[in-house]
MDAnalysis code that builds the backbone (N, CA, C; Angstrom):
import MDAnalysis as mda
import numpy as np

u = mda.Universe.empty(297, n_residues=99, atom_resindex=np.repeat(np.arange(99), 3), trajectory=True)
u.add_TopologyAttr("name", ["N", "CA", "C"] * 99)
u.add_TopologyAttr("resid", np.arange(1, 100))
u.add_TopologyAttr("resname", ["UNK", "UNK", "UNK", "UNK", "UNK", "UNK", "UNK", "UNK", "UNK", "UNK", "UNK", "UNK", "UNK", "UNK", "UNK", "UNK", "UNK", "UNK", "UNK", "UNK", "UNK", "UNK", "UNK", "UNK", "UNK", "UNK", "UNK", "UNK", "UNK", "UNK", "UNK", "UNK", "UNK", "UNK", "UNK", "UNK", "UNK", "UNK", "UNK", "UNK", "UNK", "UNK", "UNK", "UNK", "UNK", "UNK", "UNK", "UNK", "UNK", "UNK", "UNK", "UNK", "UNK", "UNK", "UNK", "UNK", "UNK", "UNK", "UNK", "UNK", "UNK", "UNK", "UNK", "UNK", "UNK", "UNK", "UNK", "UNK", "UNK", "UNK", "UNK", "UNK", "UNK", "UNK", "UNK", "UNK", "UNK", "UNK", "UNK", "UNK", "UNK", "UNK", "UNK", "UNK", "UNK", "UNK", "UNK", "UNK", "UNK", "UNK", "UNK", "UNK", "UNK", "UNK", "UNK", "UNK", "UNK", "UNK", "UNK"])
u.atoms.positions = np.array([
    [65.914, -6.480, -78.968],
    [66.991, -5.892, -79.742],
    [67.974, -5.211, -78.798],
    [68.931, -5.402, -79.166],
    [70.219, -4.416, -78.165],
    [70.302, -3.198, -78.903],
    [70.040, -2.448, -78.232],
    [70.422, -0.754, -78.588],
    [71.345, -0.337, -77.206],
    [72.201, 0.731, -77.491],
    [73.428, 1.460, -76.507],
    [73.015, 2.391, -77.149],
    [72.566, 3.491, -76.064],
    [72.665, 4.520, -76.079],
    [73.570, 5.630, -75.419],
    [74.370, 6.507, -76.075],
    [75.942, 7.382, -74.845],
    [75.491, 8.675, -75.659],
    [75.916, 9.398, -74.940],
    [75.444, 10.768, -74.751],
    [77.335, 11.292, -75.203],
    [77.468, 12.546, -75.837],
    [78.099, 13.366, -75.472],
    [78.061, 14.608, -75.640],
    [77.904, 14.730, -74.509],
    [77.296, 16.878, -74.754],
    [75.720, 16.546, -74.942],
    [75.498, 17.461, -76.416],
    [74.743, 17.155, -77.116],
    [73.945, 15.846, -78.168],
    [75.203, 15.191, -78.716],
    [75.507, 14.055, -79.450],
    [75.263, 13.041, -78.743],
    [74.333, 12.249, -79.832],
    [73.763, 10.857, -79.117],
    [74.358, 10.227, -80.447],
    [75.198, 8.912, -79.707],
    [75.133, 8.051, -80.552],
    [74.119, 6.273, -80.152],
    [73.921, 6.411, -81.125],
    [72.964, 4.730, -81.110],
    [73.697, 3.466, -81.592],
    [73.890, 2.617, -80.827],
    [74.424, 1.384, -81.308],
    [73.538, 0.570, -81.334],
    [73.423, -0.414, -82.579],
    [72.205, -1.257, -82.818],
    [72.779, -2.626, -82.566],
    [72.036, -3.950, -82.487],
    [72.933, -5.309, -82.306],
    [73.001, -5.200, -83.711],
    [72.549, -6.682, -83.940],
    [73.157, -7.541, -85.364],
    [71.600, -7.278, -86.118],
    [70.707, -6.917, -86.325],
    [69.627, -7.308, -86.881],
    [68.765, -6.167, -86.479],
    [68.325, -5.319, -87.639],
    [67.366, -4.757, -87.500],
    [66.177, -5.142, -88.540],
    [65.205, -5.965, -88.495],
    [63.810, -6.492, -89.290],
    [62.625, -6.212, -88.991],
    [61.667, -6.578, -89.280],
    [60.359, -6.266, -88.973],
    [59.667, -6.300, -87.306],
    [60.692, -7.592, -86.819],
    [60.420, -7.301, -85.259],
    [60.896, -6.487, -84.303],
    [62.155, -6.139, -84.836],
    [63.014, -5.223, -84.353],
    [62.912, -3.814, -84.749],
    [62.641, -3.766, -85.580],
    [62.524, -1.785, -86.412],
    [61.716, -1.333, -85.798],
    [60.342, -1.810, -84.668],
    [59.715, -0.669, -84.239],
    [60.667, -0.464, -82.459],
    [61.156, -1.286, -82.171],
    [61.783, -0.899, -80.605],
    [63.163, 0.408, -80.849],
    [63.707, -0.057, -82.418],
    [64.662, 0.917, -82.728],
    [64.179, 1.704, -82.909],
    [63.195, 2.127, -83.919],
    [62.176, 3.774, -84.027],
    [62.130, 4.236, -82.969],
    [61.746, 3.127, -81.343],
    [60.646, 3.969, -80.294],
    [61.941, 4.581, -79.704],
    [63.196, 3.554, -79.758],
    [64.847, 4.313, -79.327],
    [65.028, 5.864, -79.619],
    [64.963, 5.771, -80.886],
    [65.223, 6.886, -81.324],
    [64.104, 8.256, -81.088],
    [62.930, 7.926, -81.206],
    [61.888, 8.609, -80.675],
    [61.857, 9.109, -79.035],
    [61.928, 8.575, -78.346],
    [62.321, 8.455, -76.844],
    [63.166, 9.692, -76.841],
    [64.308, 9.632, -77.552],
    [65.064, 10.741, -77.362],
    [65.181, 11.977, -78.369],
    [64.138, 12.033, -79.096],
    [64.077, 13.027, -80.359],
    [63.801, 14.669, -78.796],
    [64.929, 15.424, -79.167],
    [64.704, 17.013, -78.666],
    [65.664, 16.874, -77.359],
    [66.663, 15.960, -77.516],
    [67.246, 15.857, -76.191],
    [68.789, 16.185, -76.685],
    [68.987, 15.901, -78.173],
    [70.415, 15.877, -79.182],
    [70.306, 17.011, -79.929],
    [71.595, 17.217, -80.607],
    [71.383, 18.115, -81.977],
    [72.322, 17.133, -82.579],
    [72.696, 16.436, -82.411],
    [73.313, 15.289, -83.380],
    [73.190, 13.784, -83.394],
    [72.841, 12.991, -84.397],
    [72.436, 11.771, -84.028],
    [73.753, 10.706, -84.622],
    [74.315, 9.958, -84.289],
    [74.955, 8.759, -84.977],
    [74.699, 7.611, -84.724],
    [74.201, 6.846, -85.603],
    [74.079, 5.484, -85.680],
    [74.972, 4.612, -86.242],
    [75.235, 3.871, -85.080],
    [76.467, 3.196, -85.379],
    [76.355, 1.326, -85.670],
    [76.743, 1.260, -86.893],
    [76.188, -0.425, -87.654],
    [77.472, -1.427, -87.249],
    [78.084, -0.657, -86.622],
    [79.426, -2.347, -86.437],
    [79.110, -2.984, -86.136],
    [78.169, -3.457, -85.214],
    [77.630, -5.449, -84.865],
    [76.114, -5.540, -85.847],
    [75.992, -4.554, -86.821],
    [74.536, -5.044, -87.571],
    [75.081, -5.812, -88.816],
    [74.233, -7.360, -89.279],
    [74.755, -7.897, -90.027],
    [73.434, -8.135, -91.147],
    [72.210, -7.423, -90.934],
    [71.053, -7.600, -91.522],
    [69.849, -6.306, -91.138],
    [69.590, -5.551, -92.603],
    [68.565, -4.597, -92.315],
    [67.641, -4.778, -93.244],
    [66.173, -4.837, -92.968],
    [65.166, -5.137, -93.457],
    [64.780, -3.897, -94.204],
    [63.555, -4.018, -95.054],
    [62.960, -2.549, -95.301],
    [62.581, -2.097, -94.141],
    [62.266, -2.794, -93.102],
    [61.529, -2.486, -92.223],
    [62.580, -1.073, -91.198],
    [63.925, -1.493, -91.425],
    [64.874, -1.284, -91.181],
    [65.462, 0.316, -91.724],
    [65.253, -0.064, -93.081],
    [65.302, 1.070, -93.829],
    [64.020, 2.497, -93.431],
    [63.224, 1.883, -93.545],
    [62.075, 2.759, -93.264],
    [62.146, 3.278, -91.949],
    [62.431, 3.344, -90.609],
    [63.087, 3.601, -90.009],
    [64.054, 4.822, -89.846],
    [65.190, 4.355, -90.802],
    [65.978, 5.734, -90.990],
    [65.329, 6.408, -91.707],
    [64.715, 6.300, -92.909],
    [64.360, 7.550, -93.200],
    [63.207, 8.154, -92.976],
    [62.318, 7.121, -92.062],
    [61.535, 8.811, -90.715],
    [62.078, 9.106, -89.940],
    [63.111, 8.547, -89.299],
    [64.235, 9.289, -88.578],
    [64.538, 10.544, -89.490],
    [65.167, 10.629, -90.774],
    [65.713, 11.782, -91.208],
    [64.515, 12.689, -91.154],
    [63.747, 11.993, -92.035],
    [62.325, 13.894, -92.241],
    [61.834, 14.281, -90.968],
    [62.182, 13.723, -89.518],
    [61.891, 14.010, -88.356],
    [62.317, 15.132, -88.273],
    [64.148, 15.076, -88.566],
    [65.088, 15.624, -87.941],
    [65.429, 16.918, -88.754],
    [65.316, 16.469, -89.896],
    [65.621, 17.419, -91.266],
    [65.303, 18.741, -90.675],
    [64.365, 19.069, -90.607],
    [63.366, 20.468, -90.151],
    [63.917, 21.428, -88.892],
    [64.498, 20.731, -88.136],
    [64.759, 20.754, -86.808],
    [66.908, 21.006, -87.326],
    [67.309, 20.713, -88.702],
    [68.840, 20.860, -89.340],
    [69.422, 19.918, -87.954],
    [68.917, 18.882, -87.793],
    [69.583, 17.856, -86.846],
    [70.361, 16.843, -88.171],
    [72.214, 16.772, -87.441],
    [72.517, 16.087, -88.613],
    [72.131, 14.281, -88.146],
    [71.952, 13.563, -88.872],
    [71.992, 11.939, -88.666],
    [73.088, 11.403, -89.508],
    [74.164, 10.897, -88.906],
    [75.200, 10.125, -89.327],
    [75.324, 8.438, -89.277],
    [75.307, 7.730, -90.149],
    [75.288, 6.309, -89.606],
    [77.120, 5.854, -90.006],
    [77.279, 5.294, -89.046],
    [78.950, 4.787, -89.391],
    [79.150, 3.638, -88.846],
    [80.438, 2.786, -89.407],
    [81.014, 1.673, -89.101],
    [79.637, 0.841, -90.131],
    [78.937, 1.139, -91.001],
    [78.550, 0.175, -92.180],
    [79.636, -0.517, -92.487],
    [79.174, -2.016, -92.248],
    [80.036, -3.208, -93.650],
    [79.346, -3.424, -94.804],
    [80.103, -4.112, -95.708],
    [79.793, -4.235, -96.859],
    [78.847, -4.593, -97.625],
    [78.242, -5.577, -96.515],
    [76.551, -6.087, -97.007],
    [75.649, -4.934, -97.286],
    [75.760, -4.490, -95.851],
    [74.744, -3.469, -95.737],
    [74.617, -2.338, -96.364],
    [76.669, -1.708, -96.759],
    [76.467, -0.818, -97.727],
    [75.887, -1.672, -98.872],
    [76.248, -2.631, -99.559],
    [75.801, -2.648, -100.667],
    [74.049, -2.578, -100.582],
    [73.534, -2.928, -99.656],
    [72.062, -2.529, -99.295],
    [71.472, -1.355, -99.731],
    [72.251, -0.161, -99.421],
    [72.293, 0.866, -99.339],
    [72.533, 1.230, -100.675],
    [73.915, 0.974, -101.262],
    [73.485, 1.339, -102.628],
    [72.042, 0.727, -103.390],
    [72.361, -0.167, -103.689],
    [71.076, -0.838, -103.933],
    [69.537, -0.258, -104.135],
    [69.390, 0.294, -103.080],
    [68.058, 1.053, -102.888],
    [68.083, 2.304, -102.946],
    [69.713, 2.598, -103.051],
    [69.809, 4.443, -103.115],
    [69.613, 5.072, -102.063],
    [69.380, 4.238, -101.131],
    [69.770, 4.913, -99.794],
    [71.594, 5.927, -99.598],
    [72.296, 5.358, -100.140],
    [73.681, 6.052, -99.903],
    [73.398, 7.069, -100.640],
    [72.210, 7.620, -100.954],
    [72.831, 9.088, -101.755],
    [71.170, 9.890, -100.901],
    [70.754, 9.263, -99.846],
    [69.378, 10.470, -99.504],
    [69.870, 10.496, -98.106],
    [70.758, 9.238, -97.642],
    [71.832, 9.271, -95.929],
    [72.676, 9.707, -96.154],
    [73.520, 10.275, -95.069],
    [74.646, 10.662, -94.770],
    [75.613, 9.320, -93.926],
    [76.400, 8.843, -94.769],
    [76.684, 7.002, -94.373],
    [78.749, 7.677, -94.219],
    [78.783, 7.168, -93.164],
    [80.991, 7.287, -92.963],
    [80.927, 5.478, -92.570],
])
């Protein structure tokens, strides 16, 4: 899986490729894990993702109850339309914080 990781300051943002699924959702977790206590802000950024699995989903949201506790915000941005509609779908757009 392609992940980019950039730093600023504090603020990490994560860029994912095109596909996050069942083979891919645990190298993105260990991404994000790797650097859990190094940020106080996380953004995940979906412009080249064109497919997210549950596997995918599940993911972000142990990312959030990680972070929650710790008032770390998680932002995901540059969603297209598939994926938002994904998101509605499962009601994810109302337990994420999605720009």
């Amino acid at each position: 899986m392609d992940i980019e990781k950039k730093y600023n300051e504090k603020e990490l943002t994560i860029k994912v490729g095109n596909r996050i699924d069942t083979v891919t959702a645990p190298d993105f977790e260990n991404e994000i894990n790797d650097e859990i206590g190094k940020f106080d802000s996380l953004i995940i950024d979906f412009s080249d993702l064109e497919y997210i699995s549950s596997a995918g989903l599940r993911v972000l949201i142990a990312t959030q109850k990680k972070l929650k506790p710790e008032n770390i915000p998680m932002t995901i941005k540059n969603v297209n339309d598939t994926i938002n509609e994904i998101f509605r779908m499962s009601g994810f757009d109302k337990i994420l914080q999605i720009e």
